[in-house]
PyMOL Python script that loads the backbone (N, CA, C, O; Angstrom):
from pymol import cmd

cmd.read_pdbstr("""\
ATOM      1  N   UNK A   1      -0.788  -4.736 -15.668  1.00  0.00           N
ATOM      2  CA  UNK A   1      -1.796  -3.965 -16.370  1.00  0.00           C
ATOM      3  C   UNK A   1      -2.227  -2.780 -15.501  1.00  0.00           C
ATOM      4  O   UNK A   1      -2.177  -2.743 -14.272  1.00  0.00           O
ATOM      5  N   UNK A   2      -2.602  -1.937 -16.222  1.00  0.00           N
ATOM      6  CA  UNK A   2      -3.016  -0.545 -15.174  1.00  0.00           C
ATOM      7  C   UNK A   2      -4.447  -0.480 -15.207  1.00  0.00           C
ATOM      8  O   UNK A   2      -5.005  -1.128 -16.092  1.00  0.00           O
ATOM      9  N   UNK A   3      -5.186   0.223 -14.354  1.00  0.00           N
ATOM     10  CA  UNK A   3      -6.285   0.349 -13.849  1.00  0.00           C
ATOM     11  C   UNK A   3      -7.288   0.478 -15.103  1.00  0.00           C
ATOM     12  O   UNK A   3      -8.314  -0.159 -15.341  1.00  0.00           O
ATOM     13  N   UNK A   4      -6.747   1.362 -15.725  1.00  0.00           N
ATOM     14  CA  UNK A   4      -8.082   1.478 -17.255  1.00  0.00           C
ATOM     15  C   UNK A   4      -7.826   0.323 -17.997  1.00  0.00           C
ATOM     16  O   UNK A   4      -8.840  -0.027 -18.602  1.00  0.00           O
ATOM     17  N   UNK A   5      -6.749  -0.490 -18.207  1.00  0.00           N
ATOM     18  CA  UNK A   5      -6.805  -1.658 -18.896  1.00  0.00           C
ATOM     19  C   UNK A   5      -7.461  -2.986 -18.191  1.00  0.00           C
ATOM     20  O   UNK A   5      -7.795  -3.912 -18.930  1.00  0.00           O
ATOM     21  N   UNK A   6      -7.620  -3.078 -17.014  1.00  0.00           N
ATOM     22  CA  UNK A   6      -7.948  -3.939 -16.670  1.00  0.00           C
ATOM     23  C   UNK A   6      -9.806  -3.453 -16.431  1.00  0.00           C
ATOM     24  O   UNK A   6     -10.680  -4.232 -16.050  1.00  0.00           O
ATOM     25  N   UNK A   7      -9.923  -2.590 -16.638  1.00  0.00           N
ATOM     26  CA  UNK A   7     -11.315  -1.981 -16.915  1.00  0.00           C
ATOM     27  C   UNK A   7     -11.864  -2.429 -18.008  1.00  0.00           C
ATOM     28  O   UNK A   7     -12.875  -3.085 -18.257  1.00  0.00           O
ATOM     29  N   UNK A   8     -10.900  -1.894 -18.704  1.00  0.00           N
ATOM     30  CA  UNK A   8     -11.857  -2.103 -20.804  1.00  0.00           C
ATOM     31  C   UNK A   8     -11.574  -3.549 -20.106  1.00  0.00           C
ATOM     32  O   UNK A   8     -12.476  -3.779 -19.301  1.00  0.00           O
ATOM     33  N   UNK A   9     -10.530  -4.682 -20.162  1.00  0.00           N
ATOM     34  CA  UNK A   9     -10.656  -5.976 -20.183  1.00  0.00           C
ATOM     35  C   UNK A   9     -11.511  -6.742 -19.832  1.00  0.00           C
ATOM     36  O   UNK A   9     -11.840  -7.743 -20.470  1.00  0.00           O
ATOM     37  N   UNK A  10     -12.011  -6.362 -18.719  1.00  0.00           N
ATOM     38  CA  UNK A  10     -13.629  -6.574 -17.670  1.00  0.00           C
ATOM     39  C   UNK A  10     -14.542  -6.119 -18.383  1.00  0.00           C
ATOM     40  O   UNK A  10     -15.525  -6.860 -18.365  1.00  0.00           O
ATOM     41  N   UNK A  11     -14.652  -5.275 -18.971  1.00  0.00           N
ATOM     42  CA  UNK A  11     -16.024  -4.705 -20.012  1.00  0.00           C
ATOM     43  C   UNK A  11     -15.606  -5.394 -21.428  1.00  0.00           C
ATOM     44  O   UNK A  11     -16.425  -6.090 -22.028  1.00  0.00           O
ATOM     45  N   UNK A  12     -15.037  -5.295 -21.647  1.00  0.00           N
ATOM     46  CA  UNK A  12     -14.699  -6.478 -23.161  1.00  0.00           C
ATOM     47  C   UNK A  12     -15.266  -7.944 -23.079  1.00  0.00           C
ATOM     48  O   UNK A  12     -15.816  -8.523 -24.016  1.00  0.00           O
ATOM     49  N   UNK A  13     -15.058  -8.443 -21.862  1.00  0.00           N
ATOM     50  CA  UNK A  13     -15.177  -9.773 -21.726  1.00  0.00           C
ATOM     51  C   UNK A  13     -17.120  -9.879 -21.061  1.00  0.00           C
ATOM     52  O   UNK A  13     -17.667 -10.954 -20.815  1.00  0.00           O
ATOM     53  N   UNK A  14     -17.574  -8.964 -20.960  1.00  0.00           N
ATOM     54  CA  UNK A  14     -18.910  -8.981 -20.641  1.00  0.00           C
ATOM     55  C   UNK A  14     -19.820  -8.212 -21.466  1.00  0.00           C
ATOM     56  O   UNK A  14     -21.038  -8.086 -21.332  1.00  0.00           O
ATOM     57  N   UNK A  15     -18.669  -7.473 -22.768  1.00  0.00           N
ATOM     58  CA  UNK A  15     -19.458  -7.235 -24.071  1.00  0.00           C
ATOM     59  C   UNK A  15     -20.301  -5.955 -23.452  1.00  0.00           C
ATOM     60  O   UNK A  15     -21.490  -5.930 -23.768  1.00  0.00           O
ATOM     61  N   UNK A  16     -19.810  -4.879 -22.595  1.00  0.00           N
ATOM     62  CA  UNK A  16     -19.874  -3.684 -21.873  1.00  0.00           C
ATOM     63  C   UNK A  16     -19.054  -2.814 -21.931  1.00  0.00           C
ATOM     64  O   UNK A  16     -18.017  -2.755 -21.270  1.00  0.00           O
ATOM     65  N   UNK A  17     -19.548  -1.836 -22.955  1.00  0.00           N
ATOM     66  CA  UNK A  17     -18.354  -0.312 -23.389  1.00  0.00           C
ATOM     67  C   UNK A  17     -18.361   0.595 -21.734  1.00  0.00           C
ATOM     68  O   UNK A  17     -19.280   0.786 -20.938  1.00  0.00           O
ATOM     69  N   UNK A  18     -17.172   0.924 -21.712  1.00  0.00           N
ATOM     70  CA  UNK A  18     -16.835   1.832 -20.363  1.00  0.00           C
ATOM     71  C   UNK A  18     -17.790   3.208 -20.474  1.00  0.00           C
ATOM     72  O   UNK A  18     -17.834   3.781 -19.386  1.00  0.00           O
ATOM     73  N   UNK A  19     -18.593   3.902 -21.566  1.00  0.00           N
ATOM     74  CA  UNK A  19     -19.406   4.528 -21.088  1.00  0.00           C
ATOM     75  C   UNK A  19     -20.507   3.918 -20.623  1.00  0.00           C
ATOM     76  O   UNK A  19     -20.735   4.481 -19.552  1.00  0.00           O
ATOM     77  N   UNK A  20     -21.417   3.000 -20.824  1.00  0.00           N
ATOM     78  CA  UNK A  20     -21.999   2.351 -20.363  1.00  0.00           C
ATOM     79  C   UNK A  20     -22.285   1.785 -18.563  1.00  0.00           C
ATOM     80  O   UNK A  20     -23.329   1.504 -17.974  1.00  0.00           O
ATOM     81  N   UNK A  21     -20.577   1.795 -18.027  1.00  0.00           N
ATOM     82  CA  UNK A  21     -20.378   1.661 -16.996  1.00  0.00           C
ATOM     83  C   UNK A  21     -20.478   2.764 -15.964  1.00  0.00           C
ATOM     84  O   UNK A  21     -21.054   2.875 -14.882  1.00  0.00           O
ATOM     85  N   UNK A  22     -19.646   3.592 -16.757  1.00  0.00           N
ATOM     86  CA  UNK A  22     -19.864   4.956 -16.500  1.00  0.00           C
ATOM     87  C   UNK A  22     -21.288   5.729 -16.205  1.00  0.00           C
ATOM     88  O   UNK A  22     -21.388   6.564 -15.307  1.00  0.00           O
ATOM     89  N   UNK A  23     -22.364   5.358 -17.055  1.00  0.00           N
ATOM     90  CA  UNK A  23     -23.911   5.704 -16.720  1.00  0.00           C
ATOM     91  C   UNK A  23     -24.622   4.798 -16.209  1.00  0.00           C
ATOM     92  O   UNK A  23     -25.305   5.394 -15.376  1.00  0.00           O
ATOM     93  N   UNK A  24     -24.933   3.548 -16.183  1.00  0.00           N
ATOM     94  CA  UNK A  24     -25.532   2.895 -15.136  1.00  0.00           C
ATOM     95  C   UNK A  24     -24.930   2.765 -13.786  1.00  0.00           C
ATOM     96  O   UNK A  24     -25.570   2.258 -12.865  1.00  0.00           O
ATOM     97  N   UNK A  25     -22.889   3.513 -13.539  1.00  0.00           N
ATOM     98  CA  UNK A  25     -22.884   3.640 -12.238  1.00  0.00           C
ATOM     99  C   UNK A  25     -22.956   4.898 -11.553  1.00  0.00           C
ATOM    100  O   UNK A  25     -22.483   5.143 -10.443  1.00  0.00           O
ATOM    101  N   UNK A  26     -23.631   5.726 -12.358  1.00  0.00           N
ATOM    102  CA  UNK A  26     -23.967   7.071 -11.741  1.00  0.00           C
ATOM    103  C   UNK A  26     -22.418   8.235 -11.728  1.00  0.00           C
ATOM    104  O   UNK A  26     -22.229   9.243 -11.047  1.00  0.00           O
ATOM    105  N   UNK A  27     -21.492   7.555 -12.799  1.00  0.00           N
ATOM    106  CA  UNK A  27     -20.582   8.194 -12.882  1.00  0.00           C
ATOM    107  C   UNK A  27     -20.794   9.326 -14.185  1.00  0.00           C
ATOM    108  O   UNK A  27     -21.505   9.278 -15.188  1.00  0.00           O
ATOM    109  N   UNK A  28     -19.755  10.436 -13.631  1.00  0.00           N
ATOM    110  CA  UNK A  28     -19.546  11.675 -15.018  1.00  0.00           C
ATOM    111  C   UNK A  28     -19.389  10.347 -16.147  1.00  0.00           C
ATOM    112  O   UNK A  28     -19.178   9.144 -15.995  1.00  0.00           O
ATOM    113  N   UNK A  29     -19.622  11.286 -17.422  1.00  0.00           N
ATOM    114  CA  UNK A  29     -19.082  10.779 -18.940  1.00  0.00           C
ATOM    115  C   UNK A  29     -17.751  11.067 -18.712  1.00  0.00           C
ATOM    116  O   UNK A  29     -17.342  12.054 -18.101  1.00  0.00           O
ATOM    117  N   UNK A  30     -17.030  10.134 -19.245  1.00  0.00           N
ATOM    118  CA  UNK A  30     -15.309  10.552 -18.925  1.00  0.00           C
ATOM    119  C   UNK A  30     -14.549   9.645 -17.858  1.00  0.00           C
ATOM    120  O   UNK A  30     -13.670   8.807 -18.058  1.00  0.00           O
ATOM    121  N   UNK A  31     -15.096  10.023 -16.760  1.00  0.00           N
ATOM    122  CA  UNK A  31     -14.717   9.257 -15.474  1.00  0.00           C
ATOM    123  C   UNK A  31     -13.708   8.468 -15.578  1.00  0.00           C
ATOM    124  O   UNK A  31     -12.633   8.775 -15.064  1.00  0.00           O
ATOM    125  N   UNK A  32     -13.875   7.335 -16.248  1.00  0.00           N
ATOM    126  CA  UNK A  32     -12.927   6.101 -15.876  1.00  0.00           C
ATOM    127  C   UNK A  32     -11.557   6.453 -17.080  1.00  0.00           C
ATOM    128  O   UNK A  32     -10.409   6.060 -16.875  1.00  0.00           O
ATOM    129  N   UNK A  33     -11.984   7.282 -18.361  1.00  0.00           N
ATOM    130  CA  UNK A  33     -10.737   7.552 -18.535  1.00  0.00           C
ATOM    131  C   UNK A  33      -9.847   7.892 -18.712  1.00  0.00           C
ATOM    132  O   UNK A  33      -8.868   7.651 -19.419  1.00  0.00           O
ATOM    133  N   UNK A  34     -10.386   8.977 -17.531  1.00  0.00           N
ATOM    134  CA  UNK A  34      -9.387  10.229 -16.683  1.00  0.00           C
ATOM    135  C   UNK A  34      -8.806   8.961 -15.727  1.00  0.00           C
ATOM    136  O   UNK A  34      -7.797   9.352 -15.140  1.00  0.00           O
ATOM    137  N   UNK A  35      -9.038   7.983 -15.493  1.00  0.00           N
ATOM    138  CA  UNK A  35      -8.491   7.657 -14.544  1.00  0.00           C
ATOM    139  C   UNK A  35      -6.839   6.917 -15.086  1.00  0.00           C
ATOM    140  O   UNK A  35      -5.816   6.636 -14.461  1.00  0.00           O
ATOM    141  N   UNK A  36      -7.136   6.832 -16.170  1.00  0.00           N
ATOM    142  CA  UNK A  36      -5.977   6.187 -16.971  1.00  0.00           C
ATOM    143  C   UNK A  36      -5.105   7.350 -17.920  1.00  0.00           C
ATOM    144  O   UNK A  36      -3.904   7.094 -18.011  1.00  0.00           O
ATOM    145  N   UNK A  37      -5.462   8.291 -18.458  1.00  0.00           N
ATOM    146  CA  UNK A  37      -4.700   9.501 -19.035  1.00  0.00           C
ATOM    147  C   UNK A  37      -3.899  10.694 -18.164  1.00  0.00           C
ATOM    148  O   UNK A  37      -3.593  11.862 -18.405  1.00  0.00           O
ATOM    149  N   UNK A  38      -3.704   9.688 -16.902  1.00  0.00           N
ATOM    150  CA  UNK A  38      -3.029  11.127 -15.730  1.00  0.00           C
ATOM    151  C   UNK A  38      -3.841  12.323 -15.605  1.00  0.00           C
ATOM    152  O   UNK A  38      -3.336  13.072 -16.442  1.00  0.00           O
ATOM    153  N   UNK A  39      -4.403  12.689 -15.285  1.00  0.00           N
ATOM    154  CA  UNK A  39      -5.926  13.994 -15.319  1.00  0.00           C
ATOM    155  C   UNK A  39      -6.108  13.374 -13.981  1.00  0.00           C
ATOM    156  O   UNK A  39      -5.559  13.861 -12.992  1.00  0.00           O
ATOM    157  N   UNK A  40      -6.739  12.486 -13.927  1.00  0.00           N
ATOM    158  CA  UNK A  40      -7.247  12.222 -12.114  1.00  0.00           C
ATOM    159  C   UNK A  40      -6.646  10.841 -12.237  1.00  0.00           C
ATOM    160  O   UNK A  40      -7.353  10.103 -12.924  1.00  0.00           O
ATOM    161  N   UNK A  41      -5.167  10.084 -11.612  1.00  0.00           N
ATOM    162  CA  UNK A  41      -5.068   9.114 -11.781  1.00  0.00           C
ATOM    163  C   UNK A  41      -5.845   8.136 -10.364  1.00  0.00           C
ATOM    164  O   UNK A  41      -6.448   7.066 -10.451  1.00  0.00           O
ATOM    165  N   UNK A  42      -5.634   8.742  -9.455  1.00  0.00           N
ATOM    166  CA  UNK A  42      -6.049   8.194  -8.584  1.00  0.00           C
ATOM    167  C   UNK A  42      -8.242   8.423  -8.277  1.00  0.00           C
ATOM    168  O   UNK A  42      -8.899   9.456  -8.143  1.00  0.00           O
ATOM    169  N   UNK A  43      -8.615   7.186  -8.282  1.00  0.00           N
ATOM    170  CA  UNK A  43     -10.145   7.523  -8.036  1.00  0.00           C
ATOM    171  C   UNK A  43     -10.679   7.150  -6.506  1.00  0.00           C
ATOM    172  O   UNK A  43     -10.335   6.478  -5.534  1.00  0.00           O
ATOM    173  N   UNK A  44     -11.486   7.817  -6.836  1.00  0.00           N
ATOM    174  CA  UNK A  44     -12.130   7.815  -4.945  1.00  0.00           C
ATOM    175  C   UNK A  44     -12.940   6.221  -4.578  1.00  0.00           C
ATOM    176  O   UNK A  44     -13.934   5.773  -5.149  1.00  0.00           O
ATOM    177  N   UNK A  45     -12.329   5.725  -3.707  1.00  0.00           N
ATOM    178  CA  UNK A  45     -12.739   4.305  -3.733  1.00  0.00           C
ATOM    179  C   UNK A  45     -14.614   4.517  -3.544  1.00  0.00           C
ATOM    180  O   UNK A  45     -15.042   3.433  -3.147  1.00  0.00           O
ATOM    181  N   UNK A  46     -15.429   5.233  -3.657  1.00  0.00           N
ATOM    182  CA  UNK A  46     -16.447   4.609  -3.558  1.00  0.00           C
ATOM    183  C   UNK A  46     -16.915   4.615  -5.090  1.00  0.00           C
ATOM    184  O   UNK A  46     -17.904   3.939  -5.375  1.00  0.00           O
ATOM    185  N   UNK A  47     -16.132   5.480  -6.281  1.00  0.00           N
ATOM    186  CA  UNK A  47     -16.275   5.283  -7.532  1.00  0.00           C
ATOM    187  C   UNK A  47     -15.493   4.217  -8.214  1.00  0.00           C
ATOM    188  O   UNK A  47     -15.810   3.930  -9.368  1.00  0.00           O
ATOM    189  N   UNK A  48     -14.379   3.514  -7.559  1.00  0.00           N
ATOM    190  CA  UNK A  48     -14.046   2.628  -7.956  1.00  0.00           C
ATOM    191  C   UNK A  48     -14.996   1.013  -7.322  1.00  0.00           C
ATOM    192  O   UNK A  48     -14.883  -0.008  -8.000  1.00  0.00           O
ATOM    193  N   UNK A  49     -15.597   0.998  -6.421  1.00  0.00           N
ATOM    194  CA  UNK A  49     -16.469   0.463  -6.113  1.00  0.00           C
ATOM    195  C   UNK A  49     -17.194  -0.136  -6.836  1.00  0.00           C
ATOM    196  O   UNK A  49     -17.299  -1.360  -6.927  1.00  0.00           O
ATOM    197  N   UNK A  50     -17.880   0.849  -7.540  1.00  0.00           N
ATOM    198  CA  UNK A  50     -19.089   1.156  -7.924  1.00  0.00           C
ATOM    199  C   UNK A  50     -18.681   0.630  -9.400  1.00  0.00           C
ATOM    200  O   UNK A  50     -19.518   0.107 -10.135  1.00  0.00           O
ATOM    201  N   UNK A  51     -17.453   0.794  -9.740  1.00  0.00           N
ATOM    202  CA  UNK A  51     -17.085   0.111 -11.251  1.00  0.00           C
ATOM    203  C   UNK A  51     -16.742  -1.495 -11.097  1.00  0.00           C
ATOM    204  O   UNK A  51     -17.115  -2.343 -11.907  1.00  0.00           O
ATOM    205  N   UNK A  52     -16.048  -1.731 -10.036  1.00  0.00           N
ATOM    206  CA  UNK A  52     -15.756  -2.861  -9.192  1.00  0.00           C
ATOM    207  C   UNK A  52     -17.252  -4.033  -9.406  1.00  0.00           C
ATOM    208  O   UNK A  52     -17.277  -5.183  -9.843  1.00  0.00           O
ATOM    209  N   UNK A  53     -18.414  -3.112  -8.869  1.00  0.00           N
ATOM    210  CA  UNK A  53     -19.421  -3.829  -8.037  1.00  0.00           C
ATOM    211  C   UNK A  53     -20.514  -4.248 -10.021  1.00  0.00           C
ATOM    212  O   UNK A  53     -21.005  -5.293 -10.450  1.00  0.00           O
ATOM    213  N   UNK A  54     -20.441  -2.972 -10.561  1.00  0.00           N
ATOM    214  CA  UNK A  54     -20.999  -3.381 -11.625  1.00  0.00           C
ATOM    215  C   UNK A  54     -20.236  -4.718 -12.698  1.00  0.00           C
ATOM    216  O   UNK A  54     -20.868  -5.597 -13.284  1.00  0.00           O
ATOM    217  N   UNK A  55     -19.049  -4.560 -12.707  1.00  0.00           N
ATOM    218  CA  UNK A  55     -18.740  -5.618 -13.510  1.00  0.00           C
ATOM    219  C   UNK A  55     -18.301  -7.147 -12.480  1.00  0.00           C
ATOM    220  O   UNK A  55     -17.789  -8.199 -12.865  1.00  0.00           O
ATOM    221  N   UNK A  56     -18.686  -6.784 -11.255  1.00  0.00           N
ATOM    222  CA  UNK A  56     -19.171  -8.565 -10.472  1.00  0.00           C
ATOM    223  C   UNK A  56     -17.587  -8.787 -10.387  1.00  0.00           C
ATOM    224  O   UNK A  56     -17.219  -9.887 -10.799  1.00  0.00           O
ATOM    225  N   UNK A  57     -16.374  -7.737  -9.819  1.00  0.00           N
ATOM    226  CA  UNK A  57     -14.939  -8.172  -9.969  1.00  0.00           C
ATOM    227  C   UNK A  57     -15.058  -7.705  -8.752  1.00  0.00           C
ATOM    228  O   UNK A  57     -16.159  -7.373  -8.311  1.00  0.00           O
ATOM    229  N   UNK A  58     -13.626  -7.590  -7.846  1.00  0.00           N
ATOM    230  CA  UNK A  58     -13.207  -7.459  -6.827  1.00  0.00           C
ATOM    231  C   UNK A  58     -12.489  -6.011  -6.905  1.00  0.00           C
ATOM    232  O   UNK A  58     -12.432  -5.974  -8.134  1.00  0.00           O
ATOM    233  N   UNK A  59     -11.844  -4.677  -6.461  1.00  0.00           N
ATOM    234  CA  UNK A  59     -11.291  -4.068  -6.538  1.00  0.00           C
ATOM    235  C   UNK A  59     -10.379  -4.467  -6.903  1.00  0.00           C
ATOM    236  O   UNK A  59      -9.999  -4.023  -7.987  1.00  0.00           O
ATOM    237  N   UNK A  60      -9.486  -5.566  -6.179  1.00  0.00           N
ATOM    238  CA  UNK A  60      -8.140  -5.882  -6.326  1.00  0.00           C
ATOM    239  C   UNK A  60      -8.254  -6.681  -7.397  1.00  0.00           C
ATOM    240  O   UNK A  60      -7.159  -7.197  -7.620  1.00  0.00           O
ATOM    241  N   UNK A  61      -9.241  -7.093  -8.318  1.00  0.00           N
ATOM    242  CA  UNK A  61      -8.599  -7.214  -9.585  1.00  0.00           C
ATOM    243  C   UNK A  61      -8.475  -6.054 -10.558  1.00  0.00           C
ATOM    244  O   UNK A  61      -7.891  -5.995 -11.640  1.00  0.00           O
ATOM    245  N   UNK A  62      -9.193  -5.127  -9.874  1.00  0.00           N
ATOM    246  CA  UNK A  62      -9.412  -4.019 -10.893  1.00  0.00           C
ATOM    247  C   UNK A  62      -7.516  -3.589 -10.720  1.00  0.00           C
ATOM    248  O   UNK A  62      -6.680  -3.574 -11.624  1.00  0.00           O
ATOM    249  N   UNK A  63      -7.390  -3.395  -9.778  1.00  0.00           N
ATOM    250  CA  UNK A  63      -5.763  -2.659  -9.862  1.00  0.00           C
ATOM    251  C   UNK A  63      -4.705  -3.586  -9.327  1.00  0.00           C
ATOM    252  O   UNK A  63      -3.766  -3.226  -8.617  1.00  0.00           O
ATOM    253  N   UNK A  64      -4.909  -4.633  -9.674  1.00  0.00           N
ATOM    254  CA  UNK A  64      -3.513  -5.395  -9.770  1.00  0.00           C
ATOM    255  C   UNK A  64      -3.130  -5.190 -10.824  1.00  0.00           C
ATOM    256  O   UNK A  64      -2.053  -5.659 -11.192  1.00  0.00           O
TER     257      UNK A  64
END
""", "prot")
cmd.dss("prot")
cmd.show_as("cartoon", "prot")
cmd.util.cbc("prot")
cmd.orient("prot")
């Protein structure tokens, strides 16, 4: 699975839309999915963190 899918999957399963994540983690509107449409594939680990830390996962589940 790639990084934005295993995103929505983590916000699906805690009933949390990715803008949502996106504004309570102090991220742009958009953010996470530029990170999946090639535009910015790679994100700066303290914004992946920060998506990491809100949905209570580990990085490395976010991008396995």
């Amino acid at each position: 699975m790639s990084l934005l899918e295993n995103i929505k999957r983590a916000a699906s399963e805690r009933k949390i839309s990715v803008y949502r994540i996106e504004k309570d983690s102090g991220l742009s509107n958009g953010t996470i999915g530029k990170w999946g449409s090639g535009i910015n594939k790679t994100p700066n680990m303290s914004s992946l963190k920060k998506v990491a830390d809100y949905l209570d996962v580990s990085i490395d589940e976010l991008i396995k």
